[in-house]
C-alpha positions in Angstrom: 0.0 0.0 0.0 1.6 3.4 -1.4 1.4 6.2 1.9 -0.4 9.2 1.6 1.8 12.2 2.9 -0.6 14.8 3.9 -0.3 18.5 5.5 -0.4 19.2 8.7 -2.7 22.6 9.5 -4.2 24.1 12.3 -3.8 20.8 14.8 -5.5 18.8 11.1 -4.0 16.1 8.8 -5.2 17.7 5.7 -5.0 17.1 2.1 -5.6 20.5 1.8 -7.9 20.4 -1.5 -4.8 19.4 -3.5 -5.4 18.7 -6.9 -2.0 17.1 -8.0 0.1 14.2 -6.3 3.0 13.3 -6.6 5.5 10.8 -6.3 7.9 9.7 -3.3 10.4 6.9 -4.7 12.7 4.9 -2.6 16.2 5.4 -4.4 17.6 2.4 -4.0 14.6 0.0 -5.6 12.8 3.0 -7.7 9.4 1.6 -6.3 7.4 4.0 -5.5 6.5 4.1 -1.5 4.6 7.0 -1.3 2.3 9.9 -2.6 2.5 13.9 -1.4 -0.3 16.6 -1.6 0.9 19.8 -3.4 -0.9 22.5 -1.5 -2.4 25.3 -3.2 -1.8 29.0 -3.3 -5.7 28.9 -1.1 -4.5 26.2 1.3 -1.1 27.9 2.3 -2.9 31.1 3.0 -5.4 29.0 5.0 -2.5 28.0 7.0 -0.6 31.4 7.3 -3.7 32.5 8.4 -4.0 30.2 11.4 -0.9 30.8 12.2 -1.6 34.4 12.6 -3.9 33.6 14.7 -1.9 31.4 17.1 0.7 34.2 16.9 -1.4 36.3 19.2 -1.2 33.9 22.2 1.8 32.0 21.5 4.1 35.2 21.9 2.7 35.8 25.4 3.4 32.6 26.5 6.2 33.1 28.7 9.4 31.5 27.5 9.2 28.8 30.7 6.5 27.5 29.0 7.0 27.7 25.0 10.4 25.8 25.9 8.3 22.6 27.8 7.2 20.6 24.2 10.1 21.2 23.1 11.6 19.1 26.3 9.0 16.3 25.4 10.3 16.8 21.5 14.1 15.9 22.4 12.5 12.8 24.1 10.2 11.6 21.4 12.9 12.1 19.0 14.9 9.8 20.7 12.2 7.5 21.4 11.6 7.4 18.0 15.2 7.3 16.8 15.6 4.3 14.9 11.8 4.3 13.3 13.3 7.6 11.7 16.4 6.4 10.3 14.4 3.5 8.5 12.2 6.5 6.9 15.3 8.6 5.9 17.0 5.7 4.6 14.0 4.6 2.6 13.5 8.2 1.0 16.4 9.3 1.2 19.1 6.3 0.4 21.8 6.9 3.1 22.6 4.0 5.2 20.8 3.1 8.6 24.0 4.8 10.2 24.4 8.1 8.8 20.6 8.5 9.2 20.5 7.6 12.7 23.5 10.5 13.0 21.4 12.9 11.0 18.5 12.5 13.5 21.1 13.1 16.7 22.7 16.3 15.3 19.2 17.4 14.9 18.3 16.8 18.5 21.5 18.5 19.7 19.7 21.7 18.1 16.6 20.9 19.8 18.2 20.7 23.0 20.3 24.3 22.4 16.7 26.0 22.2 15.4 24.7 25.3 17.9 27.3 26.5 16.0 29.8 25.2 15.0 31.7 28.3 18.9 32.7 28.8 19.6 32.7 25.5 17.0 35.4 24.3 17.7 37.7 27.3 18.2 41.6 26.5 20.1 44.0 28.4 19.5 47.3 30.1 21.7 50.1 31.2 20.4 52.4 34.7 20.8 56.1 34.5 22.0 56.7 30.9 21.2 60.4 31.5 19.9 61.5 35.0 17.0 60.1 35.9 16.4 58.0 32.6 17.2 54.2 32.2 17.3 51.7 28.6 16.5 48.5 27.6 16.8 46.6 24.8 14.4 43.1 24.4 14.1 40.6 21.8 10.7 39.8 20.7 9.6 37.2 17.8 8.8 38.5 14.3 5.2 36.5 14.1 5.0 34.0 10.9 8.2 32.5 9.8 8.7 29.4 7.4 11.5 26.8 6.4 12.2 25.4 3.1 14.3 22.7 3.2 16.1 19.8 1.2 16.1 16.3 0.3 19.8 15.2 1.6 18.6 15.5 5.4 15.2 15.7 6.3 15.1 15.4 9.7 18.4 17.8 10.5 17.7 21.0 8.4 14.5 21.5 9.8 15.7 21.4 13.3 17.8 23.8 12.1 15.2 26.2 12.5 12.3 24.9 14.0 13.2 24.8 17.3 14.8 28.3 17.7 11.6 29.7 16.1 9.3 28.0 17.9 11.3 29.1 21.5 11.4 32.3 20.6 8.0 32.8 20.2 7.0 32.8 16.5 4.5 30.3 14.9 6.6 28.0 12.1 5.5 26.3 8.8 7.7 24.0 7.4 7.5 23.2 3.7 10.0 19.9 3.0 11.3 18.7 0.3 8.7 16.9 -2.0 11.4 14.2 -2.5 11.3 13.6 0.8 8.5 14.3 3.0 7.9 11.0 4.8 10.2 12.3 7.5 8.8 15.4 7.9 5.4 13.7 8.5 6.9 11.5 10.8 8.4 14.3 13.1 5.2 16.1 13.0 3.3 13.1 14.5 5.7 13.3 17.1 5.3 17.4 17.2 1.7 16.8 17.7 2.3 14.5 20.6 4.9 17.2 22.3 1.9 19.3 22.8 2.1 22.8 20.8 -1.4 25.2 20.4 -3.1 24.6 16.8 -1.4 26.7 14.5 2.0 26.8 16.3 4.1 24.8 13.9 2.6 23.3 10.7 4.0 21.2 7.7 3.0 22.4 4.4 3.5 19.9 1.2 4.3 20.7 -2.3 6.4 22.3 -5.0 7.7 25.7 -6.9 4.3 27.0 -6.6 3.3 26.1 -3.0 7.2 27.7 -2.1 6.1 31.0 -4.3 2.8 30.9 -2.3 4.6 31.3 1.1 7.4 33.9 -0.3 4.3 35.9 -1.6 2.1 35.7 1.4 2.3 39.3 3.5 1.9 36.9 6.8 5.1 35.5 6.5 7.8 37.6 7.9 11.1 35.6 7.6 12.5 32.8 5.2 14.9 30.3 5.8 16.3 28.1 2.9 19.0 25.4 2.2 19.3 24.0 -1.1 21.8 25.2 -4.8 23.0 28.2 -5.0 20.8 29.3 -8.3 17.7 28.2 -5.9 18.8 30.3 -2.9 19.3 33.3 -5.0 15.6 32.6 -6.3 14.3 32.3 -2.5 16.3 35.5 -0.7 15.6 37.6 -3.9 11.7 36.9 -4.3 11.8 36.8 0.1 13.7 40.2 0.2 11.4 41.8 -2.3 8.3 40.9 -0.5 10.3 42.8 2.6 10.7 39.7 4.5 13.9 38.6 6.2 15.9 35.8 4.5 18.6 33.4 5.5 19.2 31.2 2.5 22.0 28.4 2.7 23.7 27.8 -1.3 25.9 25.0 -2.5 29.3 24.1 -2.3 32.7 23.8 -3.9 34.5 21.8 -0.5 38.2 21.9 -0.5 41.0 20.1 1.3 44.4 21.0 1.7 47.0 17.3 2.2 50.1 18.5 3.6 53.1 16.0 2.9 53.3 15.9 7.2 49.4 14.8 7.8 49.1 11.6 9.0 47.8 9.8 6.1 46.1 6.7 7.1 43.8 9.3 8.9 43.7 11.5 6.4 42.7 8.7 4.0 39.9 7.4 6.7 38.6 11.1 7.1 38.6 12.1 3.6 36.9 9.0 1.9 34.0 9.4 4.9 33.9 13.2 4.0 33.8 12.7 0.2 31.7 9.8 0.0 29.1 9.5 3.0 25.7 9.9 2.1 26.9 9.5 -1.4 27.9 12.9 -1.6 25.1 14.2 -1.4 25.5 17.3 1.0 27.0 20.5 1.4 29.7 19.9 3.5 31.2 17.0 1.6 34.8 17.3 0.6 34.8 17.7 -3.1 38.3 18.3 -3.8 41.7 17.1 -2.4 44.5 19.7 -3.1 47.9 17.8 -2.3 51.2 19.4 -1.5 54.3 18.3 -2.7 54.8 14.9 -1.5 51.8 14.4 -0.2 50.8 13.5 -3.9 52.2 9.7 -4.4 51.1 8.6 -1.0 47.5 10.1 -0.5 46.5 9.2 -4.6 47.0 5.8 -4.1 45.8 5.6 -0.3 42.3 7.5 -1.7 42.0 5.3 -4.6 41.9 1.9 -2.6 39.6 3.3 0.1 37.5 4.8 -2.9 37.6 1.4 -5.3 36.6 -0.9 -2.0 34.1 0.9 -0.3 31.1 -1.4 0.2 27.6 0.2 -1.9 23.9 -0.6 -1.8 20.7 -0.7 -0.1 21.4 1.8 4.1 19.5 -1.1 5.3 21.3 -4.2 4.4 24.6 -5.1 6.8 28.0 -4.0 6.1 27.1 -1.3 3.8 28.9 2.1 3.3 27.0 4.2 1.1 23.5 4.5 -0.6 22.4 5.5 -3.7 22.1 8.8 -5.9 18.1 10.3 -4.9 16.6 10.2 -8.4 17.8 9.0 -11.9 17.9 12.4 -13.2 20.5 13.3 -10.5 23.3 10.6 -11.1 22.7 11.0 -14.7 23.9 14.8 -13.9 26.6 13.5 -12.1 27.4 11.4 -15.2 27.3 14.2 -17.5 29.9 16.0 -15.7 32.3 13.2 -15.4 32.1 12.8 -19.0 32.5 16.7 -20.1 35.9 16.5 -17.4 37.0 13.1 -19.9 37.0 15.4 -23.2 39.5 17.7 -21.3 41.5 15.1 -20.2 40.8 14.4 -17.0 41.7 11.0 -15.7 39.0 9.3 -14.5 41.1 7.3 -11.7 38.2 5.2 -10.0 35.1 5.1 -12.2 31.7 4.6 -10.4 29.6 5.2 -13.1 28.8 2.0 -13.5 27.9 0.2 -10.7 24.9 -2.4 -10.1 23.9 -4.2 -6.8 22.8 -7.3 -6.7 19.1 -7.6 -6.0 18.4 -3.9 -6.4 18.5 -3.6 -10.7 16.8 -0.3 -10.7 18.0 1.5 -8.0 19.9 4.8 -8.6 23.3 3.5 -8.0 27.0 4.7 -8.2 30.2 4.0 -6.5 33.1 6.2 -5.4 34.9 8.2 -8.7 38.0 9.9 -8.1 39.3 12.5 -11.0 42.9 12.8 -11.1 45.0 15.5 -12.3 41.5 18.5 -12.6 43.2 21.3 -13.7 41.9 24.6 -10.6 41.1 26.6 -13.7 38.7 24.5 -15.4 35.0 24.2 -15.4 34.4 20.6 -13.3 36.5 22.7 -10.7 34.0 24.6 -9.8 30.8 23.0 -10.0 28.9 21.8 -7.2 28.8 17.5 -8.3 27.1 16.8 -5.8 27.5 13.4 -5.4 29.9 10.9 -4.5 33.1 12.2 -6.8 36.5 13.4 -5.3 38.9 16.0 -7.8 42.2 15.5 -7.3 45.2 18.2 -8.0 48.7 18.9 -6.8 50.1 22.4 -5.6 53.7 23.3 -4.8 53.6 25.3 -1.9 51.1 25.8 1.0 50.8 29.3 0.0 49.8 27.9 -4.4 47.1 25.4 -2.1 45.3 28.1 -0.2 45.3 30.1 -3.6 43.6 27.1 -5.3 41.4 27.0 -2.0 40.2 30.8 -2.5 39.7 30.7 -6.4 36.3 29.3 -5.9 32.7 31.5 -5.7 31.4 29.1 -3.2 32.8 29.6 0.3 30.9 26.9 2.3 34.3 24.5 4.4 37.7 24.2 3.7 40.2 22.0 5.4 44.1 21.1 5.7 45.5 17.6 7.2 48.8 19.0 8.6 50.8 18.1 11.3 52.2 21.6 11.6 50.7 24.2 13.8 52.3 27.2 12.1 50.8 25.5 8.8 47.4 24.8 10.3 47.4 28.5 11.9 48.4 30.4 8.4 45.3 27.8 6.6 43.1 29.2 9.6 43.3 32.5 9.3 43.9 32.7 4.9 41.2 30.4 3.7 38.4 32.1 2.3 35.7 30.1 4.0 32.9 30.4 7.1 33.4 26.0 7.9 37.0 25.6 8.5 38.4 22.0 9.5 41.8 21.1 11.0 42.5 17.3 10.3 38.6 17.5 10.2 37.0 16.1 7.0 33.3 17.6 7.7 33.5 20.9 9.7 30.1 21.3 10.8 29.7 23.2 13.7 27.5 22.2 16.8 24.5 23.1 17.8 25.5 26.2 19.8 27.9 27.2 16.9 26.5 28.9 13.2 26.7 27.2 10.3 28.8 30.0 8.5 28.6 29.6 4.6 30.2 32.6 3.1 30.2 33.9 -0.7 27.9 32.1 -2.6 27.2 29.2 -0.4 25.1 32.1 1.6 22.5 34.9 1.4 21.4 36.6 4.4 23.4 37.7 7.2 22.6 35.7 10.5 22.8 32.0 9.8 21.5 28.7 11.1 21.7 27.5 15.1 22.8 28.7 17.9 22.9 32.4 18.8 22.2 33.6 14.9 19.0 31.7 15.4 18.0 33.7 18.6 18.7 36.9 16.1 17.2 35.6 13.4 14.1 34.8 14.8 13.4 37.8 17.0 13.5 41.5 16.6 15.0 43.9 19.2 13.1 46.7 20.9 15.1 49.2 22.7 12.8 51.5 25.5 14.2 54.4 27.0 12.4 55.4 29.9 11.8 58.3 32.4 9.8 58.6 35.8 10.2 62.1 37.2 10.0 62.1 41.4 7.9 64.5 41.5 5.2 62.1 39.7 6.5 59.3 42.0 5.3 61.9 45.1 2.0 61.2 44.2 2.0 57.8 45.5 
């Protein structure tokens, strides 16, 4: 029986008068598992509308209180752990592993915002001019949505939800249509934590339910991860409609191999960075700039962890890596392996053609490694976005952090080193908001932003932590003045 993904609105499983289906296919078998509403322009302004209304009492519930579901979230998400991962992997394709570690980074955010009634505290100053004291507060903005993106449907959105939610505003979450199963998931579990109808809600759909949402007055803020051509879209149609915007873009990852890193761990570290999840997200090392030496003993190290690494179906035992989410995506990924061959590029470990046993029609590919990609040419600077590593070769530390900064994206970069002076000069040069030492993903913890720069980001306050308490609330600043002799009267 295929499941029915519907909307969630107003405290209601709706299928929100939705004209149009569509598909949800599991990746790895290309049967289809499941159908998703696409809301209409009527239905998402039935749902702004209620959360307008919930807006009202929600932002005088005192912080004490808005922060108690979320308490009861943390513990149904963990509850719930391993039911979750089985829906990611099913959607989604990673293994059972990286979805169950997809599911505890998001709870790590959840837990940051139940710190929300320290973390959204003002400040005040006595007796800035005789008699006269000021305070500045942080109060929520009212309506505020999330768009977010297939490769991790439970994380992203508690990204966001959670510091909006603490904070006071009401939240609407549009997913992915790839993969919404999660989303419904967690908002069974949302409903059992207890929010007010019209608090948080989960809005299905495409393009057009998206445009509905960055059109609606209601909405005040926007929060997107996704390409960069797609965030563009979002923070310019957002910003014109006068609404705030925070809109994570792709990537371009580069690492830095010094000939002193330890290169079995290097090795390790970069063929987990590169390859888990197939790729597929945006702080995957996507380019291995070696130094020197470093050359002869990390291409050959990188090749055998690439060549043996164990793909298929998250599920089964032993396996490493999933498949590519749709057809039309690994035959992309294809398409740009094959434009680097007709400039030469060695293809060093070909994935492209890769079957598992079992699963004939799943969207599979193995580990590729391009040798010898020249920093100026075209494959050098597009986001893959799946499970392919570019190799090239640099003199000098000083030639590898030029490579590093050539780039428009500015997502992570990263240097294996054993030298501190090297590791401090990569720190403080590279042209990046993620930086990793001997790290092959740098993605910051809860409490930390995620800090994409250039055009991996639009927006000025990111995701988590601190930019989340900022982005979510607006600051009021009272100045105020009680003269004694009204005070006398009393």
């Amino acid at each position: 029986m295929v499941t029915k993904i519907l909307d969630y609105v107003n405290g209601q499983w709706t299928e929100a008068n939705a004209q149009d289906m569509l598909p949800i296919v599991n990746p790895a078998s290309a049967a289809v598992i499941a159908q998703v509403v696409v809301t209409p322009r009527e239905a998402v302004a039935q749902a702004v509308d209620a959360a307008q209304e919930a807006f009202l009492i929600w932002r005088r519930t005192p912080v004490l209180e808005r922060v108690q579901p979320l308490f009861r979230l943390k513990m149904l998400l963990e509850q719930n752990l391993d039911d979750l991962a089985r829906i990611i992997t099913n959607e989604c394709g990673k293994t059972f592993a990286e979805s169950r570690a997809e599911i505890q980074r998001g709870i790590e955010n959840v837990e940051v915002a139940c710190g929300m009634p320290s973390m959204m505290q003002g400040y005040n100053n006595e007796d800035i001019a005789s008699g006269i004291d000021e305070h500045m507060i942080r109060q929520p903005l009212g309506v505020v949505t999330a768009i977010t993106p297939f490769n991790f449907p439970a994380m992203i959105p508690l990204w966001f939800l959670p510091y909006a939610l603490a904070t006071g505003n009401c939240f609407i979450l549009k997913p992915s249509e790839k993969v919404p199963m999660t989303s419904m998931k967690m908002f069974e579990l949302l409903e059992q934590a207890g929010f007010p109808k019209g608090v948080v809600q989960l809005i299905n759909g495409d393009k057009n339910t998206v445009d509905a949402l960055l059109d609606h007055p209601g909405v005040r803020a926007v929060s997107f991860v996704g390409s960069t051509p797609v965030a563009k879209y979002i923070y310019g149609r957002a910003a014109a409609n006068g609404k705030r915007a925070q809109c994570q873009g792709g990537a371009k990852n580069p690492v830095i191999i010094m000939p002193d890193a330890d290169m079995d761990m290097a090795t390790r570290i970069m063929a987990d960075s590169a390859f888990g999840c197939a790729g597929q997200r945006c702080l995957a090392a996507s380019v291995a700039v070696m130094v020197g030496e470093a050359r002869n003993v990390f291409t050959e190290q990188i090749a055998d962890a690439a060549a043996s690494r164990k793909v298929g179906y998250g599920l089964d035992e032993g396996v490493q890596m999933g498949p590519i989410i749709s057809n039309q995506s690994r035959e992309r990924i294809h398409g740009i392996i094959s434009e680097g061959e007709k400039i030469g590029i060695n293809v060093l470990v070909d994935g492209r053609n890769k079957v598992v046993s079992g699963y004939d029609d799943g969207y599979w590919m193995a580990p590729t490694i391009l040798d010898d990609v020249p920093p100026a040419s075209p494959i050098a600077h597009t986001e893959i976005f799946g499970p392919v590593l570019s190799l090239m070769h640099a003199t000098t530390l000083d030639d590898a952090i030029r490579i590093v900064n050539q780039r428009a994206f500015g997502n992570m970069a990263c240097i294996f080193t054993s030298s501190g002076a090297a590791a401090r000069k990569f720190r403080s040069e590279a042209d990046a908001g993620n930086i990793g030492i001997n790290i092959g993903v740098a993605a910051p913890m809860a409490f930390f932003p995620f800090s994409g720069w250039n055009d991996s980001f639009f927006g000025d306050l990111h995701a988590q932590g601190r930019h989340g308490v900022e982005f979510y609330t607006q600051t009021k600043v009272i100045v105020e003045r009680w003269p004694r002799e009204w005070s006398r009267q009393f």
